[in-house]
N, C-alpha and C positions, 0 to 999 in steps of 0.2 A: 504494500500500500504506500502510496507517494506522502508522503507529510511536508506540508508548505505550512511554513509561521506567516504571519503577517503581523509585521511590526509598525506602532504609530504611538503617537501620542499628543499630538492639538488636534484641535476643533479643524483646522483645513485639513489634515492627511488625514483625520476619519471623513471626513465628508467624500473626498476622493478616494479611500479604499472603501468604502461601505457599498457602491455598485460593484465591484471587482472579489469584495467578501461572498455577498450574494453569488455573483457566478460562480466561484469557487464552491460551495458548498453545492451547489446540484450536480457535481458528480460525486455521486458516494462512492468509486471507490477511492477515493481521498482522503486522506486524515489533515482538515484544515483548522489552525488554531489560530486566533485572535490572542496578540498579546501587546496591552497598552501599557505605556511607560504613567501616564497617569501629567505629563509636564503640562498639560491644559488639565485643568481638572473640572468646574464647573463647565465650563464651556464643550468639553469634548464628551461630559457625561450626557450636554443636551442633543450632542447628533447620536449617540449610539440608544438613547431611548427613541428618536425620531425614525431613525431608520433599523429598530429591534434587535439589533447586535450587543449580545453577552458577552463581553470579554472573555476567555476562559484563562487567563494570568493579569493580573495589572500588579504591576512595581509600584505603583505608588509612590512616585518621587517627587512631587509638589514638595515643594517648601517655599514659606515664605523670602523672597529677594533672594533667590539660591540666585549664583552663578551659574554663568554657560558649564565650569567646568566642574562644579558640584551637580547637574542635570547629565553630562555625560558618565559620570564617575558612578551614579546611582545606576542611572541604564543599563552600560559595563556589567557592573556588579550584577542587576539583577536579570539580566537574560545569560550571564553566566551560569547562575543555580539552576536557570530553566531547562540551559543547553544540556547541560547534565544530566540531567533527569530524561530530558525527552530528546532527543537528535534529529531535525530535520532534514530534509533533502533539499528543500530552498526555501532562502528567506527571502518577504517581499520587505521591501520598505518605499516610502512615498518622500519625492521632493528634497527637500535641503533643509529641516529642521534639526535640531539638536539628535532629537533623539531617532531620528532618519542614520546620523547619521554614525551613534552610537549602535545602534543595530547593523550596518552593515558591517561595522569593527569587529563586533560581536560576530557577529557570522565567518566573518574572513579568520578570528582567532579559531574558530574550530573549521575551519576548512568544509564551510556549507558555503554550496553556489549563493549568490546574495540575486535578487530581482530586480532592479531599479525601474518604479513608474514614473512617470515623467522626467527621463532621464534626458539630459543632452542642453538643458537651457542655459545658457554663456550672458554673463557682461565683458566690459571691457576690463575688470579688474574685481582683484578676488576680495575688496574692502567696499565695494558696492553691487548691491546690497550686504549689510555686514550683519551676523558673520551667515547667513543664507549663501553666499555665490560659492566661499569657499566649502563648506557643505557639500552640496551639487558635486565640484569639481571631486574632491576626496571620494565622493559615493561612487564615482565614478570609476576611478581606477582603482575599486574593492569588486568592482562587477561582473557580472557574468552574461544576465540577460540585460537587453535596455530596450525598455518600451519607452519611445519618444511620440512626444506630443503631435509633432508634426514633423514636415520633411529638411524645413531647418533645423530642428535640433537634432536630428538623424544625423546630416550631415556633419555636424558640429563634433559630433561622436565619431565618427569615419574619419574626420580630420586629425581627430587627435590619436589618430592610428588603432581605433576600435575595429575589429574584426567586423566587415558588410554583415556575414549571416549572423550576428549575436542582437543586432539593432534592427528593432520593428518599429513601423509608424504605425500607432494605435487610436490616433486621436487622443483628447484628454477625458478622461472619468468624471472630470468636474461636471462636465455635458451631463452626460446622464443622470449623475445625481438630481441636478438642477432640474431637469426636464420629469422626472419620477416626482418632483413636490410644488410645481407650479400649479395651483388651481386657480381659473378666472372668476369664481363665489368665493373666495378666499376672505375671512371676515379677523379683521386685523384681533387680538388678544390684549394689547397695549392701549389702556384707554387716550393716550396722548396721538398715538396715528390713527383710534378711532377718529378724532377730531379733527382730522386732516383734511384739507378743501380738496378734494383731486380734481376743481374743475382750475385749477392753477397748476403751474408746472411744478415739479416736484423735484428739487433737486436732495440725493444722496451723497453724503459724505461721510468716510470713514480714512483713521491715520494712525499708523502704532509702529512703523518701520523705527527703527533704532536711531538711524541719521537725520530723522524729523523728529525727533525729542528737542525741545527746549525753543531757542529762536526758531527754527524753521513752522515750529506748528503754532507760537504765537504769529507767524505773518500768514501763517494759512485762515486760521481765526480771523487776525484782520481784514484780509478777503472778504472772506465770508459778510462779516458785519458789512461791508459795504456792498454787496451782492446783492442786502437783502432792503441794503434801503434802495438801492438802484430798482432792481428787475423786482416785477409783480408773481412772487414764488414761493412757495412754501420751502422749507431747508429743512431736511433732519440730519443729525450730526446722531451717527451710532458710536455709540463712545467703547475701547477697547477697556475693558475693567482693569486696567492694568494704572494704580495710581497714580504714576508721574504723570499720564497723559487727562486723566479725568483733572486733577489739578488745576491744567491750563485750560482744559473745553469750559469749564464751571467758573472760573475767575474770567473771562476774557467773553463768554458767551452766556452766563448763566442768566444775566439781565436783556437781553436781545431780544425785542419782541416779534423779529420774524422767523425765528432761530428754534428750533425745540433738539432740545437732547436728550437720549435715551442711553439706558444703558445695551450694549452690543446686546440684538434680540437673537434667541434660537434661532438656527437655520432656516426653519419652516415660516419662521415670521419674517426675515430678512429677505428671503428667496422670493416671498410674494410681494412685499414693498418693494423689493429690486423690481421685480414685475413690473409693477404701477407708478412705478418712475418716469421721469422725464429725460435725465441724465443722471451720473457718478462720478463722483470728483473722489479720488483715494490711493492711499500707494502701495493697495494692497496690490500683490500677485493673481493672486489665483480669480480676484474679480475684474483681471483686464480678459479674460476668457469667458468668464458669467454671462457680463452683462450682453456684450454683444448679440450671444444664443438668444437675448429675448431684443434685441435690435434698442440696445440701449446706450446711448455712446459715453464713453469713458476720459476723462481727463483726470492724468497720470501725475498725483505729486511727485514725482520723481528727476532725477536728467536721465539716467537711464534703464533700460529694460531689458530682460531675459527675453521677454516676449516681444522679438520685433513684429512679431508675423501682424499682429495687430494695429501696429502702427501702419509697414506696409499695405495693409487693406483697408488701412481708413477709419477703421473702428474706434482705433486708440488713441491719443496727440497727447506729448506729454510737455509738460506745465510747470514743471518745476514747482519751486514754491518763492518763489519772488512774486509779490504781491497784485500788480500792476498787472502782470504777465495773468495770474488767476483772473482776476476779475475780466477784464478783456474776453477770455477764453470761454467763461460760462456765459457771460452775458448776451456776447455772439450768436451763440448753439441756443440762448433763449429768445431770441430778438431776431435770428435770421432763418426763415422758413427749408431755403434750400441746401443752408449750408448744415442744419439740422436734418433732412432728409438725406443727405449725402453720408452722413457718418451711420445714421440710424438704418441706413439700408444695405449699406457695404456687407457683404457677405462676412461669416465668422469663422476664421481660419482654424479654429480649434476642436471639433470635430461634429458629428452627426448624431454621439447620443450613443453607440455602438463601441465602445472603445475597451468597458469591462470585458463583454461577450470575443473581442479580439486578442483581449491580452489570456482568456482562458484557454482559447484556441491552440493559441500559440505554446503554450504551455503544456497544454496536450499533448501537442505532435514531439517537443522537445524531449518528455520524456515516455513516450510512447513504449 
């Protein structure tokens, strides 16, 4: 019987292996175990009640302000005891997080094939996104399979001398996810986006990158505040619970009366306000791939991006967070009909919604 781990531990890489867990378990004869490091804890407990996934191990390594290196040190540690106990024949892990990429360590120390999903996404340097890029790159040369997002990251892979047949283009998992909890009756739970005008455009933001701590997210806030006296539009600001960053949304936005902050909603609730948006200002990752699937157009606090494919097709434009530069950018996308249909209709380079069901395929035939 084949035994796959699947390793995670935030709120994004469950939400991304949670369609890829599913495919996996309908072949029974597999032995597939779920083991989360626990490094999101509230928030990764709400995708795995959302999408009915039991962990069958969780480390549990939350700690309050732990470090990067006390979050890998725990992980190490405790997929050590696991591997001991139980030996698998491949481990998956998802993306560039901490504990992505303590698991593929783990796996490489006892000599298990490691999985890499969304494998192959590059910047121009291994300190932006910090420490996410360098993540990636390390999971990368632990690897064995590499399921890339798209044919740019494939390639990205091949360049850096990855064997052709070890790297599939799969599409991203995120698709699916999103597309499995989107409903158009969808009745918001939050009585502050119950009260939401939606016959006004509805602009989304969220920010928790590392490099936007401190000045860069008080000029983003400044933006904002003047977004909202400019353009005729409701704002919500989903706030990451993490509190250096509620600090400055709450001090700088808490008095704003066209402003509403919430705290980060479960998946299920954010996926369907992503929905009923207008646009996304954020510098997150994995929602430069979201939004577009519901033809939502994206500006990127960031200068650069893993995900060019998005920009290339128009979906994505990134915005830094120089103040001027925001404001300008949203106000445009709300005030100029075609240049809002131009971003909102560009095709979404990140897949069809089919990418679990590929990556299990594939998987198949490998160890047939």
């Amino acid at each position: 019987m084949l035994k796959i781990a699947v390793v995670f531990g935030t709120r994004p890489e469950a939400i991304k292996m949670a369609p890829l867990i599913n495919e996996l378990k309908k072949q029974n004869a597999w032995e597939t175990r779920v083991i989360v490091s626990g490094q999101h804890r509230e928030m990764l407990d709400q995708v795995l009640r959302i999408f009915k996934i039991k962990p069958d191990c969780d480390l549990q390594v939350m700690r309050a302000q732990q470090s990067l290196s006390e979050i890998t040190i725990r992980v190490l540690e405790g997929l050590n005891t696991v591997f001991r106990k139980w030996r698998p024949d491949l481990v998956l892990v998802h993306g560039d997080t901490t504990t992505a990429l303590a698991g593929a360590l783990a796996g490489f120390y006892w000599k298990i094939p490691i999985g890499h999903v969304e494998a192959g996404l590059r910047t121009p340097t291994i300190w932006n996104p910090f420490p996410e890029e360098a993540n990636r790159r390390l999971i990368d040369v632990l690897s064995s399979l590499y399921f890339a997002p798209t044919e740019r990251a494939a390639e990205n892979l091949r360049g850096e001398g990855i064997e052709p047949g070890q790297v599939f283009v799969t599409g991203n998992t995120v698709i699916d996810a999103l597309l499995s909890v989107v409903r158009e009756d969808y009745l918001f739970r939050d009585p502050i986006l119950q009260q939401l005008d939606l016959s006004k455009p509805l602009l989304i933001v969220t920010a928790h990158r590392r490099e936007n701590w401190g000045d860069p997210l008080r000029t983003v806030c400044q933006a904002l505040l003047a977004i909202g006296e400019r353009c005729r539009c409701e704002i919500v600001v989903a706030m990451h619970r993490n509190p250096v960053l509620q600090e400055i949304f709450l001090g700088l936005l808490g008095q704003a009366p066209h402003i509403k902050l919430i705290e980060a909603p479960d998946y299920l609730e954010f996926a369907n306000l992503l929905a009923k948006s207008t646009l996304l200002l954020t510098d997150s990752g994995g929602l430069q791939e979201e939004a577009p699937a519901l033809g939502k157009p994206v500006l990127v606090l960031r200068e650069v991006t893993e995900r060019p494919e998005g920009v290339e097709a128009g979906t994505v434009k990134l915005v830094g967070t120089e103040k001027e530069t925001i404001i300008s950018s949203v106000c445009s996308l709300l005030e100029d009909k075609g240049l809002y249909a131009k971003m909102s209709k560009a095709q979404n380079p990140y897949g069809d919604g089919s990418a679990a069901r590929r990556i299990r395929q594939i998987i198949e035939e490998k160890y047939r």
